[in-house]
Predicted model as a PDB file, atoms N, CA, C, CB and O in Angstrom, pLDDT in the B-factor column:
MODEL        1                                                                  
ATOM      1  N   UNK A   1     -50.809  86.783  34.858  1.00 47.00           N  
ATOM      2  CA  UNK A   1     -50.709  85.436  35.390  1.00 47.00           C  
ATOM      3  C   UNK A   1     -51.897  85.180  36.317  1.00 47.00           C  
ATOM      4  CB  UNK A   1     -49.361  85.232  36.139  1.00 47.00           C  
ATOM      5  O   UNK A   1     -52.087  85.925  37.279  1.00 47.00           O  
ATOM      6  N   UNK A   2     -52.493  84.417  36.122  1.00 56.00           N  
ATOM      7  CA  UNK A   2     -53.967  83.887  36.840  1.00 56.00           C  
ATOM      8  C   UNK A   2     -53.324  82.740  38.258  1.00 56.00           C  
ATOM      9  CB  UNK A   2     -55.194  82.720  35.298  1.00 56.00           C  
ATOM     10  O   UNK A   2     -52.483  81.844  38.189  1.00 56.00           O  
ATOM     11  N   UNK A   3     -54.113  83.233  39.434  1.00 61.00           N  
ATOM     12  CA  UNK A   3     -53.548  82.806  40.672  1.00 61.00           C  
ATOM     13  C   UNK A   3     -54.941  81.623  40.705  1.00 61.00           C  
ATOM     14  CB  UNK A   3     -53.319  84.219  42.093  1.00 61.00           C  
ATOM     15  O   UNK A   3     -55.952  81.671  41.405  1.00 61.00           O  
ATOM     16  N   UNK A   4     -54.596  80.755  39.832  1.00 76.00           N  
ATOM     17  CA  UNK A   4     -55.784  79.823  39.375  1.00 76.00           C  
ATOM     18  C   UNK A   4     -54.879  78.219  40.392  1.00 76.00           C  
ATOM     19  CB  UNK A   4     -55.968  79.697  36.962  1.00 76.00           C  
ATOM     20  O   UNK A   4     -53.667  78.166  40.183  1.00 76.00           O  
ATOM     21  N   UNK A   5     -55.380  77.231  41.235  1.00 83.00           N  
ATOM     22  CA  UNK A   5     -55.059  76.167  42.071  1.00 83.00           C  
ATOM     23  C   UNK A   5     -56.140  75.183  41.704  1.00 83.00           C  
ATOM     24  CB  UNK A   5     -54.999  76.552  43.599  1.00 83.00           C  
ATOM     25  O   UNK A   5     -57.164  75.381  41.050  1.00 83.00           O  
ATOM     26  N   UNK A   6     -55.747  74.214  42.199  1.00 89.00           N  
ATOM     27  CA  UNK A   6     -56.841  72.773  42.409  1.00 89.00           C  
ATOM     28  C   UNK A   6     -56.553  71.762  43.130  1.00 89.00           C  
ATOM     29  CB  UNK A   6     -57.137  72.006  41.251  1.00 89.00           C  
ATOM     30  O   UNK A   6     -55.454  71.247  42.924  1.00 89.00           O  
ATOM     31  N   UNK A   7     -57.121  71.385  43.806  1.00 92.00           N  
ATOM     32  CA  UNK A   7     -57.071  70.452  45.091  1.00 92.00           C  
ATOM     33  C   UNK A   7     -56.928  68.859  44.351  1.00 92.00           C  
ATOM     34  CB  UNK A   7     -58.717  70.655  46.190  1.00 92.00           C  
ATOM     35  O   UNK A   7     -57.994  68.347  44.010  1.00 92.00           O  
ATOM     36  N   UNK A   8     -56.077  68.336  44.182  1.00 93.00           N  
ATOM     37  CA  UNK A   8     -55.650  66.671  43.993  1.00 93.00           C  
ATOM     38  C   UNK A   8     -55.892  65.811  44.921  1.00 93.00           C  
ATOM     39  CB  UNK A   8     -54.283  66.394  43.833  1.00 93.00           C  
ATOM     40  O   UNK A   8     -55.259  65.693  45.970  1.00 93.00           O  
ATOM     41  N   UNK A   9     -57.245  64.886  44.406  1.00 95.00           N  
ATOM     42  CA  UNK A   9     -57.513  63.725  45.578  1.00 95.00           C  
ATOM     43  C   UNK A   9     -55.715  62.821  45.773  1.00 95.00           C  
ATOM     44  CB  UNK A   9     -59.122  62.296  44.780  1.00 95.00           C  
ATOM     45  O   UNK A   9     -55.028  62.523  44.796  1.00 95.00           O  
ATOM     46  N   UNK A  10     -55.377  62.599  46.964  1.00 97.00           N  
ATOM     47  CA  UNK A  10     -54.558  61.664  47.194  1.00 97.00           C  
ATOM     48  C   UNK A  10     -54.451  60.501  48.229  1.00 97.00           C  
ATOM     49  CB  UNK A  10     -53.743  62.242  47.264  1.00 97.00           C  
ATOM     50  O   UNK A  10     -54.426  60.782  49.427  1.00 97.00           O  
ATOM     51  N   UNK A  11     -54.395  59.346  47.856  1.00 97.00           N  
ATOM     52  CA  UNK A  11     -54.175  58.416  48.919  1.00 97.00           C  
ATOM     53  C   UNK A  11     -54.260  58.545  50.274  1.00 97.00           C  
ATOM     54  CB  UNK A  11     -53.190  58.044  48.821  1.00 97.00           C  
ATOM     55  O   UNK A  11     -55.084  58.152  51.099  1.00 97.00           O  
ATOM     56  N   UNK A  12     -52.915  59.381  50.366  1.00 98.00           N  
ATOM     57  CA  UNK A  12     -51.935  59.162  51.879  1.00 98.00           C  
ATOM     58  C   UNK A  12     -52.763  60.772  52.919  1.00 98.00           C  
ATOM     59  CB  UNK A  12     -49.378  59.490  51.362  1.00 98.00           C  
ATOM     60  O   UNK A  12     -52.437  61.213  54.021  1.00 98.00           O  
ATOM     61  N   UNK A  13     -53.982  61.295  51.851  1.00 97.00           N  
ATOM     62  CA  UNK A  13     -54.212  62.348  52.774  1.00 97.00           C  
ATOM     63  C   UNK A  13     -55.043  62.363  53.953  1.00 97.00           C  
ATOM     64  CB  UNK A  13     -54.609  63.228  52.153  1.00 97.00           C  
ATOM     65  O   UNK A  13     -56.070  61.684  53.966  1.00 97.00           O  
ATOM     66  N   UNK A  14     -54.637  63.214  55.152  1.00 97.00           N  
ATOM     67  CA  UNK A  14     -55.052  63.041  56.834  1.00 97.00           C  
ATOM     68  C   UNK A  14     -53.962  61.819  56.856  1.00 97.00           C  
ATOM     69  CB  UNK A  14     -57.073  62.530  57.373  1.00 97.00           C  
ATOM     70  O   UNK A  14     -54.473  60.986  57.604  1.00 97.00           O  
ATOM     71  N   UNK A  15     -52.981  61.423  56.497  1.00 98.00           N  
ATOM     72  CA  UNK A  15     -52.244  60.522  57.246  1.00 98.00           C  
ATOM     73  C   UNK A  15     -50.676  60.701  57.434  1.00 98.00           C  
ATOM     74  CB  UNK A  15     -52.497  59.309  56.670  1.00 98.00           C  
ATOM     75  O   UNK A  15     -50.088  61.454  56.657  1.00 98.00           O  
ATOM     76  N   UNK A  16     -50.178  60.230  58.146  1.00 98.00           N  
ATOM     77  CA  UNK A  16     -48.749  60.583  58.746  1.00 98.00           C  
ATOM     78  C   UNK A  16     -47.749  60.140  57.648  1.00 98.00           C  
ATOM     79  CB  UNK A  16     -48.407  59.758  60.256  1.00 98.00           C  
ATOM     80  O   UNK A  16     -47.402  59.051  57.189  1.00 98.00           O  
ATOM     81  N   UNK A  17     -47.469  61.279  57.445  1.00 98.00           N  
ATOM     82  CA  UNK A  17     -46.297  61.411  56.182  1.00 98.00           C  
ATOM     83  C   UNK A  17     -44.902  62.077  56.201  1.00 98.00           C  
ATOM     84  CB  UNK A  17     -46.878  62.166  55.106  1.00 98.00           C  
ATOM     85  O   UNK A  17     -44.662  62.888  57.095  1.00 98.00           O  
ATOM     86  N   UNK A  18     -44.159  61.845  55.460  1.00 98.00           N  
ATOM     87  CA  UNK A  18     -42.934  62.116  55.770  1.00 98.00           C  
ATOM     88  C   UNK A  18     -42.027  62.939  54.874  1.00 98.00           C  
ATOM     89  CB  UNK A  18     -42.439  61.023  55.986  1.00 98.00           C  
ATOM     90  O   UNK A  18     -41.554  62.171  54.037  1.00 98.00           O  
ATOM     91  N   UNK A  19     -41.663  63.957  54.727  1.00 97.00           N  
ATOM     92  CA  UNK A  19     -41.047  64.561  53.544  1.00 97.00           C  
ATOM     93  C   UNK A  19     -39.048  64.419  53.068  1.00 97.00           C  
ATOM     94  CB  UNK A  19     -41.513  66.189  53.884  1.00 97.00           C  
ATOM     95  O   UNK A  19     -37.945  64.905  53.318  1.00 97.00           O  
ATOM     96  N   UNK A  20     -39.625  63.572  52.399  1.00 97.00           N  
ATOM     97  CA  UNK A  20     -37.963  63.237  52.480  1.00 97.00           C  
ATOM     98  C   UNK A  20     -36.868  64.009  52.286  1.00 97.00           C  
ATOM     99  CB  UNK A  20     -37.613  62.389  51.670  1.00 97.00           C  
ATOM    100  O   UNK A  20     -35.731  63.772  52.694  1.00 97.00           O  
ATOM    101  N   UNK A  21     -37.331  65.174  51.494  1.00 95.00           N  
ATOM    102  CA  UNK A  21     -35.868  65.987  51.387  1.00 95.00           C  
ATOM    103  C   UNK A  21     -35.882  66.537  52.236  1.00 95.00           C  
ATOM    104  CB  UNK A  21     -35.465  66.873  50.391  1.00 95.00           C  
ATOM    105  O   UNK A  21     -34.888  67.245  52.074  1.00 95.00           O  
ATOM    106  N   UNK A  22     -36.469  66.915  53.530  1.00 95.00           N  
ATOM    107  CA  UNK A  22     -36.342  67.555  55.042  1.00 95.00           C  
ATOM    108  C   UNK A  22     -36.393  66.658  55.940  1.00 95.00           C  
ATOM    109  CB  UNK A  22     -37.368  68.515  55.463  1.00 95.00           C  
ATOM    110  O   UNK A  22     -35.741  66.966  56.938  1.00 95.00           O  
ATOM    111  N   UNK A  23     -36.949  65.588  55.995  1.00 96.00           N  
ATOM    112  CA  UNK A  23     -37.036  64.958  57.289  1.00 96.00           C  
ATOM    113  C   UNK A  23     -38.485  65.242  57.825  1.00 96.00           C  
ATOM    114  CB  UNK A  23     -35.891  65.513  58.281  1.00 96.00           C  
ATOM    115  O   UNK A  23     -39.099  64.572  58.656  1.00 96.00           O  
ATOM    116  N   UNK A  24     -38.826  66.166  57.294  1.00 96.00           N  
ATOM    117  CA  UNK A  24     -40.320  66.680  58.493  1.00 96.00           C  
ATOM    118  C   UNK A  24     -41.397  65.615  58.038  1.00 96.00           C  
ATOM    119  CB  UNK A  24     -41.194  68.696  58.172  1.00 96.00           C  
ATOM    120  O   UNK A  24     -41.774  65.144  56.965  1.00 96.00           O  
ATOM    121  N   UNK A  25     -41.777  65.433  59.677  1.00 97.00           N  
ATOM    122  CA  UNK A  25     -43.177  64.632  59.576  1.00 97.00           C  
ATOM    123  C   UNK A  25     -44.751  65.258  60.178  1.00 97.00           C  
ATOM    124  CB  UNK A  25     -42.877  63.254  60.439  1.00 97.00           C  
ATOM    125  O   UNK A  25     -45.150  65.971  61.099  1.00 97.00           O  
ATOM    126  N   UNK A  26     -45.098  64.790  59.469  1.00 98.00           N  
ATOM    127  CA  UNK A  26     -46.640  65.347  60.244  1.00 98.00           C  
ATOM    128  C   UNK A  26     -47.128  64.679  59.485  1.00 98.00           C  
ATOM    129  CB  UNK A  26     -47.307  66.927  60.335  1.00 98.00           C  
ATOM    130  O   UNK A  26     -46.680  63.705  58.881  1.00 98.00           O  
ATOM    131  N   UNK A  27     -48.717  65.468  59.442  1.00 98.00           N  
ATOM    132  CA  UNK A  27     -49.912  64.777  58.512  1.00 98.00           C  
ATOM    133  C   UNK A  27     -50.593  65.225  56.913  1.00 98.00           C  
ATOM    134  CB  UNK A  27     -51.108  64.887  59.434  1.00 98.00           C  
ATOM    135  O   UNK A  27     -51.213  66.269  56.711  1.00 98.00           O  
ATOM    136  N   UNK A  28     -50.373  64.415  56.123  1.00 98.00           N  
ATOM    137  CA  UNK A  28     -50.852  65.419  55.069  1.00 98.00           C  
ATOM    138  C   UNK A  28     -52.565  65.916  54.971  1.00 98.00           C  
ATOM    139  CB  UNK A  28     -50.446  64.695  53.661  1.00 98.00           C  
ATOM    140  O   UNK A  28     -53.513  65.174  55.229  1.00 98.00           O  
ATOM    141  N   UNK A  29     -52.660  67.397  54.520  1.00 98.00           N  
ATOM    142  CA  UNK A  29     -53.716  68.232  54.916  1.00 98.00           C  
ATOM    143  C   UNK A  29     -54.012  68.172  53.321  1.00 98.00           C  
ATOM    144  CB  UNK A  29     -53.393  69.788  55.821  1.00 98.00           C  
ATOM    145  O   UNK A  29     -55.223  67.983  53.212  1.00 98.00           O  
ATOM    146  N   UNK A  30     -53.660  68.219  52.571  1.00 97.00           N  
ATOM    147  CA  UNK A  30     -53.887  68.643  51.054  1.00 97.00           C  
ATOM    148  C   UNK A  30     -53.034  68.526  50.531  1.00 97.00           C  
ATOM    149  CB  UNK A  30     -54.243  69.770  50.671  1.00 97.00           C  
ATOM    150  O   UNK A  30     -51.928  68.639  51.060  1.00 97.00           O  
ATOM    151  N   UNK A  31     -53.309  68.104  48.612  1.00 97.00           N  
ATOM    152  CA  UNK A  31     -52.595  68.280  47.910  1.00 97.00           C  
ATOM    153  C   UNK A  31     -53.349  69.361  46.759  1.00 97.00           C  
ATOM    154  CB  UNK A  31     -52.104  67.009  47.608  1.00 97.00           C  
ATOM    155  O   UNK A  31     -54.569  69.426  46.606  1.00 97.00           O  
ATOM    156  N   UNK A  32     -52.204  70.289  45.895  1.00 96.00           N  
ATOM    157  CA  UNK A  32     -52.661  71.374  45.220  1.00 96.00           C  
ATOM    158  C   UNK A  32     -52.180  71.412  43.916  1.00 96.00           C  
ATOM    159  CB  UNK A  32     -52.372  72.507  45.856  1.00 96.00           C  
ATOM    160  O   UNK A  32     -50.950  71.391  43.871  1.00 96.00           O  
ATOM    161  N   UNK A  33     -52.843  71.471  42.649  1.00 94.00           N  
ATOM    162  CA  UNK A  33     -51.950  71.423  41.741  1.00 94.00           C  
ATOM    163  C   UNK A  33     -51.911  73.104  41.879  1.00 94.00           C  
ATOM    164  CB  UNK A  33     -52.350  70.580  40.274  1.00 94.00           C  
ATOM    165  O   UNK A  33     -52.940  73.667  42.254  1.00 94.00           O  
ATOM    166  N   UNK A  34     -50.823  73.818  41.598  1.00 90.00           N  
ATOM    167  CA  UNK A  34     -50.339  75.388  41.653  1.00 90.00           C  
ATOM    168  C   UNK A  34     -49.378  76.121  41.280  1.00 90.00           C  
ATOM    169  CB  UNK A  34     -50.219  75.747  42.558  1.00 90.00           C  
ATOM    170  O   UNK A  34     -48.209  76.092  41.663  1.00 90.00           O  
ATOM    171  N   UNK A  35     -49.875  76.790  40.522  1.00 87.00           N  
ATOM    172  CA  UNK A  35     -48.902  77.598  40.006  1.00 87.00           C  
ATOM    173  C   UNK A  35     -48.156  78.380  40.621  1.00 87.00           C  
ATOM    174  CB  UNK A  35     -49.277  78.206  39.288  1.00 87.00           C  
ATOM    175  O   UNK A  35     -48.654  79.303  41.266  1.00 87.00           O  
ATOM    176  N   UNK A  36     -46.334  78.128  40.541  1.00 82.00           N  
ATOM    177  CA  UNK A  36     -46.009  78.297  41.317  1.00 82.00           C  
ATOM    178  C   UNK A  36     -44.450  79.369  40.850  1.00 82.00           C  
ATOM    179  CB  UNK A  36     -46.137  77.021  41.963  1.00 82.00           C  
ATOM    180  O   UNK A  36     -43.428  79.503  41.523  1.00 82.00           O  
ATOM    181  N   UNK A  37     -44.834  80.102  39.244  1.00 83.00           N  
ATOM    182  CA  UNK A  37     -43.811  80.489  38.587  1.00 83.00           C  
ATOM    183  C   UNK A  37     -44.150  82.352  39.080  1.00 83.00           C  
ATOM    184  CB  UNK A  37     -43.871  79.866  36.759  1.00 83.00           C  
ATOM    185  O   UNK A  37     -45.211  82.649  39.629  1.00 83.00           O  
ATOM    186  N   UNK A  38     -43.464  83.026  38.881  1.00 82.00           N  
ATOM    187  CA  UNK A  38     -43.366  84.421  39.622  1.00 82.00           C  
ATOM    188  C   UNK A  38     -42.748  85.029  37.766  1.00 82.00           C  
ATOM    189  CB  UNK A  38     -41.873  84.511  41.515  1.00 82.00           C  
ATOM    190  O   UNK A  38     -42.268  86.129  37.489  1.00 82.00           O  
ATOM    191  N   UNK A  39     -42.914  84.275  37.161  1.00 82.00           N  
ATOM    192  CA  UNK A  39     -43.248  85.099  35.606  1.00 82.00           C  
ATOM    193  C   UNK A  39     -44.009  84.828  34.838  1.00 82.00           C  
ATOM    194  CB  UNK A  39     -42.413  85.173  34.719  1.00 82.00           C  
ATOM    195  O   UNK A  39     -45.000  84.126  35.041  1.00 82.00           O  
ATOM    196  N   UNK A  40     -43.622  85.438  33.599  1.00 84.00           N  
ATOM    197  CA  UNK A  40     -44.920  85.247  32.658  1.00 84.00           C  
ATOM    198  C   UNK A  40     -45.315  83.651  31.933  1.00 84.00           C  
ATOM    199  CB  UNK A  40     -44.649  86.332  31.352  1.00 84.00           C  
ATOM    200  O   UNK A  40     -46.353  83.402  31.320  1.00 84.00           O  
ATOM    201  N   UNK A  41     -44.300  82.796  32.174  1.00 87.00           N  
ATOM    202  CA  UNK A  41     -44.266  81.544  32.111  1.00 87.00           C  
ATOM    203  C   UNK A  41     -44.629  80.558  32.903  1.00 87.00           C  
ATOM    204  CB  UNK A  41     -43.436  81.369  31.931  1.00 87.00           C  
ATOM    205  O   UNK A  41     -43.765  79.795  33.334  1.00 87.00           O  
ATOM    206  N   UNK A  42     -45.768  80.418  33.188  1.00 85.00           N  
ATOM    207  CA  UNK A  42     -46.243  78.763  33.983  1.00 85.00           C  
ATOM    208  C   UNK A  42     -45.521  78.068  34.348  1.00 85.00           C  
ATOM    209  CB  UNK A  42     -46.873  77.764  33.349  1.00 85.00           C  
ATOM    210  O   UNK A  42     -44.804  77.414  33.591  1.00 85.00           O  
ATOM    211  N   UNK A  43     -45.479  77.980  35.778  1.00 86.00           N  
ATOM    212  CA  UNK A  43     -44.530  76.658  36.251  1.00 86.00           C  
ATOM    213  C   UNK A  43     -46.003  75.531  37.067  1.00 86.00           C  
ATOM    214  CB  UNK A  43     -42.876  77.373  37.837  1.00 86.00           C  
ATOM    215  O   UNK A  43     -46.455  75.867  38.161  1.00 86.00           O  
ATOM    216  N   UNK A  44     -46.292  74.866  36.678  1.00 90.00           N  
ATOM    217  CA  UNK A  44     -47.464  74.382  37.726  1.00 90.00           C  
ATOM    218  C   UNK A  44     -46.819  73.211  37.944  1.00 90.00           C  
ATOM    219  CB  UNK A  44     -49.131  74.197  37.223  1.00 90.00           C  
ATOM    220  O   UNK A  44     -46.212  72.768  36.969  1.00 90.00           O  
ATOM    221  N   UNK A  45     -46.773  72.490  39.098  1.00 91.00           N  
ATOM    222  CA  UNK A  45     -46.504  71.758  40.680  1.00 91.00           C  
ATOM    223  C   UNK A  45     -47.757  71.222  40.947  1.00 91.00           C  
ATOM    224  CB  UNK A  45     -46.055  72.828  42.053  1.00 91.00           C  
ATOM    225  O   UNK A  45     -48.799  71.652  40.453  1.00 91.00           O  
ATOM    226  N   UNK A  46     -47.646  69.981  41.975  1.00 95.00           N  
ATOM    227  CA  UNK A  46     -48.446  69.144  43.017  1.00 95.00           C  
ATOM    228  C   UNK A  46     -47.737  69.226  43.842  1.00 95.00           C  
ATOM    229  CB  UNK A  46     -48.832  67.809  42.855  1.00 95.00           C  
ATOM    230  O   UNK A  46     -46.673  68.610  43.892  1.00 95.00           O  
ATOM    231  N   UNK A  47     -48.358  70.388  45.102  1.00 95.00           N  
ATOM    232  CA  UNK A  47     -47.657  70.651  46.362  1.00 95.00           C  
ATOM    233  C   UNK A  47     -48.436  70.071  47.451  1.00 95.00           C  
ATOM    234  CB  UNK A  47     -47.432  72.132  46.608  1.00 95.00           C  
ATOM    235  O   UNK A  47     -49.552  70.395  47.855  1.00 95.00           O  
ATOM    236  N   UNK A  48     -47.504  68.988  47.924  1.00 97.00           N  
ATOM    237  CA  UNK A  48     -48.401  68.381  49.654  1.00 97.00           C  
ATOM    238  C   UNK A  48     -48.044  69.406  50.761  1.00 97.00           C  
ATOM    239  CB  UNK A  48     -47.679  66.542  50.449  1.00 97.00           C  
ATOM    240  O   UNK A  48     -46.922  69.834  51.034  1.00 97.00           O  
ATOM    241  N   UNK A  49     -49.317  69.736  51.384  1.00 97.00           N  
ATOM    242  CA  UNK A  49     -49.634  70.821  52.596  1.00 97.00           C  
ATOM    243  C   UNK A  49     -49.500  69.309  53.731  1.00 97.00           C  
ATOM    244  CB  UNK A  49     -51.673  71.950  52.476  1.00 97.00           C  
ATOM    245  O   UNK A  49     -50.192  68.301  53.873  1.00 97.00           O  
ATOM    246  N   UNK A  50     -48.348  69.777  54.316  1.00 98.00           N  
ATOM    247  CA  UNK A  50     -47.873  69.067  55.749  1.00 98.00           C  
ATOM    248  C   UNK A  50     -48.202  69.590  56.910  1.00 98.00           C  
ATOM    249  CB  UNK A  50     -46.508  68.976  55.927  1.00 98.00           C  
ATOM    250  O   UNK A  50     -47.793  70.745  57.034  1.00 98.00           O  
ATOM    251  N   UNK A  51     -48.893  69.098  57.966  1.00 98.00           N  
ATOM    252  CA  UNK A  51     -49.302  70.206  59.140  1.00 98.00           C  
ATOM    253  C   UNK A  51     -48.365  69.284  60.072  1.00 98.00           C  
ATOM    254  CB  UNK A  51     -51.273  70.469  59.689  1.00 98.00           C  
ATOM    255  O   UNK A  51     -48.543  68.066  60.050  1.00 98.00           O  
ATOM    256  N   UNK A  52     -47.506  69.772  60.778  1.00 97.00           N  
ATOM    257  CA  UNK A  52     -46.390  69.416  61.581  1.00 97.00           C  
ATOM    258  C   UNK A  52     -46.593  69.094  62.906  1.00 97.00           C  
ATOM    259  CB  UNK A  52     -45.521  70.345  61.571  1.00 97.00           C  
ATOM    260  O   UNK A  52     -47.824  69.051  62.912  1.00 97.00           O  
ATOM    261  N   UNK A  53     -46.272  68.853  63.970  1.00 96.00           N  
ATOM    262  CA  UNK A  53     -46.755  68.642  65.317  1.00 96.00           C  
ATOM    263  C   UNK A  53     -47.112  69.961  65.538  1.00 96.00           C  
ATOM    264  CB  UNK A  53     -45.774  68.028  66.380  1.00 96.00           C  
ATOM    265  O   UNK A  53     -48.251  70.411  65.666  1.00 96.00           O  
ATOM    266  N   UNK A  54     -46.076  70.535  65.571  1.00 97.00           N  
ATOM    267  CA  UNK A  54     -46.346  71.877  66.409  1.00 97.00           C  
ATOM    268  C   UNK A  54     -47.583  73.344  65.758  1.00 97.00           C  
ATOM    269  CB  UNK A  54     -44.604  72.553  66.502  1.00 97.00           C  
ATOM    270  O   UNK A  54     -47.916  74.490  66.059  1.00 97.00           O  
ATOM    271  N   UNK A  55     -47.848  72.339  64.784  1.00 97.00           N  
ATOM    272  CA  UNK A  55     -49.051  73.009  64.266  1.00 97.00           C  
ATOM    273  C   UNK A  55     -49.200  73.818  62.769  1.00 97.00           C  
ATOM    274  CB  UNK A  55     -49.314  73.958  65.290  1.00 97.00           C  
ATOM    275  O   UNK A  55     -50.080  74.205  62.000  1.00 97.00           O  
ATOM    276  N   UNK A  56     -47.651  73.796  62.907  1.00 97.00           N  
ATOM    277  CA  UNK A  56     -47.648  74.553  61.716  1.00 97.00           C  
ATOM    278  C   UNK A  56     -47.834  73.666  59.819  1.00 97.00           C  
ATOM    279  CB  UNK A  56     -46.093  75.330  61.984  1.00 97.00           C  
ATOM    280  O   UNK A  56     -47.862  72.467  59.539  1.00 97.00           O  
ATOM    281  N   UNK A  57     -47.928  74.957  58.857  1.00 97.00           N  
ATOM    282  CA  UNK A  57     -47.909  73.350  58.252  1.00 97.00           C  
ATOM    283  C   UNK A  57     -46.607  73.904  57.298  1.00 97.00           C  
ATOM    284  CB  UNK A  57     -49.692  72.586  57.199  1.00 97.00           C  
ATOM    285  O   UNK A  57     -45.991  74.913  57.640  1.00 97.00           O  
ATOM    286  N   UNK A  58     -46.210  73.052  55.921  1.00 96.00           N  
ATOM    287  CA  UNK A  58     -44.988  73.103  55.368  1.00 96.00           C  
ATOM    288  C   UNK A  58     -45.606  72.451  54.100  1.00 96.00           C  
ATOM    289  CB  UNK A  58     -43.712  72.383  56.185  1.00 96.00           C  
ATOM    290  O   UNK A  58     -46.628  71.764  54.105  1.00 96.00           O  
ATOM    291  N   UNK A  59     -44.765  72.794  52.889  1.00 95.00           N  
ATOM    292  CA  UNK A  59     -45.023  72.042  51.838  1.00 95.00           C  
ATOM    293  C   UNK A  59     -43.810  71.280  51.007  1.00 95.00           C  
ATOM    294  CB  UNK A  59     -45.724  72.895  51.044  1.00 95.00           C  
ATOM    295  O   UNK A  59     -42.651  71.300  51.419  1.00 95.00           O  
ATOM    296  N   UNK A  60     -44.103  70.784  50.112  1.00 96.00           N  
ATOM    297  CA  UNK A  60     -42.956  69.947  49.224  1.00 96.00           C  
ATOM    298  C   UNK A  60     -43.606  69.495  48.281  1.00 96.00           C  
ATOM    299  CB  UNK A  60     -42.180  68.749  49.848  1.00 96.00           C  
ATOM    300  O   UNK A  60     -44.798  69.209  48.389  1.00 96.00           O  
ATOM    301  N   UNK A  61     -42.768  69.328  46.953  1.00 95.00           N  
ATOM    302  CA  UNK A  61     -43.307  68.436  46.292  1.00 95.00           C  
ATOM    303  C   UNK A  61     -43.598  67.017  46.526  1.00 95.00           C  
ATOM    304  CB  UNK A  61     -42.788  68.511  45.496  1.00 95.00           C  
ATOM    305  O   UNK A  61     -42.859  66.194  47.065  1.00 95.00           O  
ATOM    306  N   UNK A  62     -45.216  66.777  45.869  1.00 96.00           N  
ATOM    307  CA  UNK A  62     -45.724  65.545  46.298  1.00 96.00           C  
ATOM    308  C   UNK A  62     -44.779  64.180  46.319  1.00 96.00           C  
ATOM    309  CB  UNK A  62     -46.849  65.340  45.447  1.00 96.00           C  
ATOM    310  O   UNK A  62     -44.637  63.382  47.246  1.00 96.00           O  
ATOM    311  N   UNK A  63     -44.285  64.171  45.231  1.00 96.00           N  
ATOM    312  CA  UNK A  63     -43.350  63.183  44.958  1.00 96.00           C  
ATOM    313  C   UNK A  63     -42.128  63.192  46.166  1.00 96.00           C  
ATOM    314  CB  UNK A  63     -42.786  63.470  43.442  1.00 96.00           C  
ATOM    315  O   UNK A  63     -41.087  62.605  45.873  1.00 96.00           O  
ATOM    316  N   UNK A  64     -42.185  63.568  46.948  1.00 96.00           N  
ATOM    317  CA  UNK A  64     -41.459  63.628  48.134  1.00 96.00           C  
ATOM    318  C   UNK A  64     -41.640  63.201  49.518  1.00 96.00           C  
ATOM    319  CB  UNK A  64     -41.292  64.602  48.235  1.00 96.00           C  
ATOM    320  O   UNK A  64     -40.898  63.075  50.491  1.00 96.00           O  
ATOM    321  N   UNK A  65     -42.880  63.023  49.275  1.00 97.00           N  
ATOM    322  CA  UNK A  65     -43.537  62.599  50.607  1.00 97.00           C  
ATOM    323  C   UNK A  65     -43.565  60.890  50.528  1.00 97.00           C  
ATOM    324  CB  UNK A  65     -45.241  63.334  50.760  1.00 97.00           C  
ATOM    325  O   UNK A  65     -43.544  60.244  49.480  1.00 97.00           O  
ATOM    326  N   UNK A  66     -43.615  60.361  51.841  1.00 97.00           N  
ATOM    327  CA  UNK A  66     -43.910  58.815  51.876  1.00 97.00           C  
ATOM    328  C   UNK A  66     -44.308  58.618  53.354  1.00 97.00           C  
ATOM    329  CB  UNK A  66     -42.536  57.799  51.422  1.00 97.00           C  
ATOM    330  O   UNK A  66     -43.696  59.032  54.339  1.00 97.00           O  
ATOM    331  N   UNK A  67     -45.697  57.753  53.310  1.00 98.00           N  
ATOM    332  CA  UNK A  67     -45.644  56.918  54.131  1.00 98.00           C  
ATOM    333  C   UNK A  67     -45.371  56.853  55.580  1.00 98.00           C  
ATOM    334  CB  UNK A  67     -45.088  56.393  53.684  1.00 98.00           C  
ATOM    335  O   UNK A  67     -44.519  55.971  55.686  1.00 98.00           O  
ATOM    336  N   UNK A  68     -45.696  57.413  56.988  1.00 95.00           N  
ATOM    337  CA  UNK A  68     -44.901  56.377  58.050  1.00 95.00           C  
ATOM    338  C   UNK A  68     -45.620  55.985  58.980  1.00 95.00           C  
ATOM    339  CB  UNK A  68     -43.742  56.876  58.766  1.00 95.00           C  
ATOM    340  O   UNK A  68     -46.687  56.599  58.964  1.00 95.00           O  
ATOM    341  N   UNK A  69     -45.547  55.171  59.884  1.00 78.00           N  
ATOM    342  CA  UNK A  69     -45.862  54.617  61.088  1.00 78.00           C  
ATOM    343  C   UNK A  69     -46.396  55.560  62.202  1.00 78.00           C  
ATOM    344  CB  UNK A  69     -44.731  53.963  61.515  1.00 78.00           C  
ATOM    345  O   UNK A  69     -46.694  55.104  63.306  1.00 78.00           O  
TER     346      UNK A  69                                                      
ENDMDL                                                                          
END                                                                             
């Protein structure tokens, strides 16, 4: 399995975003297309890299994120 990624231009990135199935907000840092299967079968994902207040960052699928103030 090849630990092969790629960086997805997106809109909402460096801006305050919101991950809806957690609640967590911060800023989005990146999006990745990535393989993200632990067998011999490909699972590849668009994962948004969230950097949180407190510094840390978190991910989710892109389609999860929106938007905030």
């Amino acid at each position: 399995m090849a630990e092969v990624y790629e960086y997805v231009p997106h809109a909402l990135l460096y801006k305050r975003v919101r991950d809806i199935a957690s609640g967590a907000k911060g800023v989005l840092m990146a999006v990745v297309h990535q393989n993200v299967s632990d067998t011999a079968i490909e699972h590849w994902v668009d994962l948004a890299y969230i950097r949180l207040p407190s510094g840390r960052e978190t991910t989710t699928v892109v389609t999860n994120i929106e938007a905030t103030a």
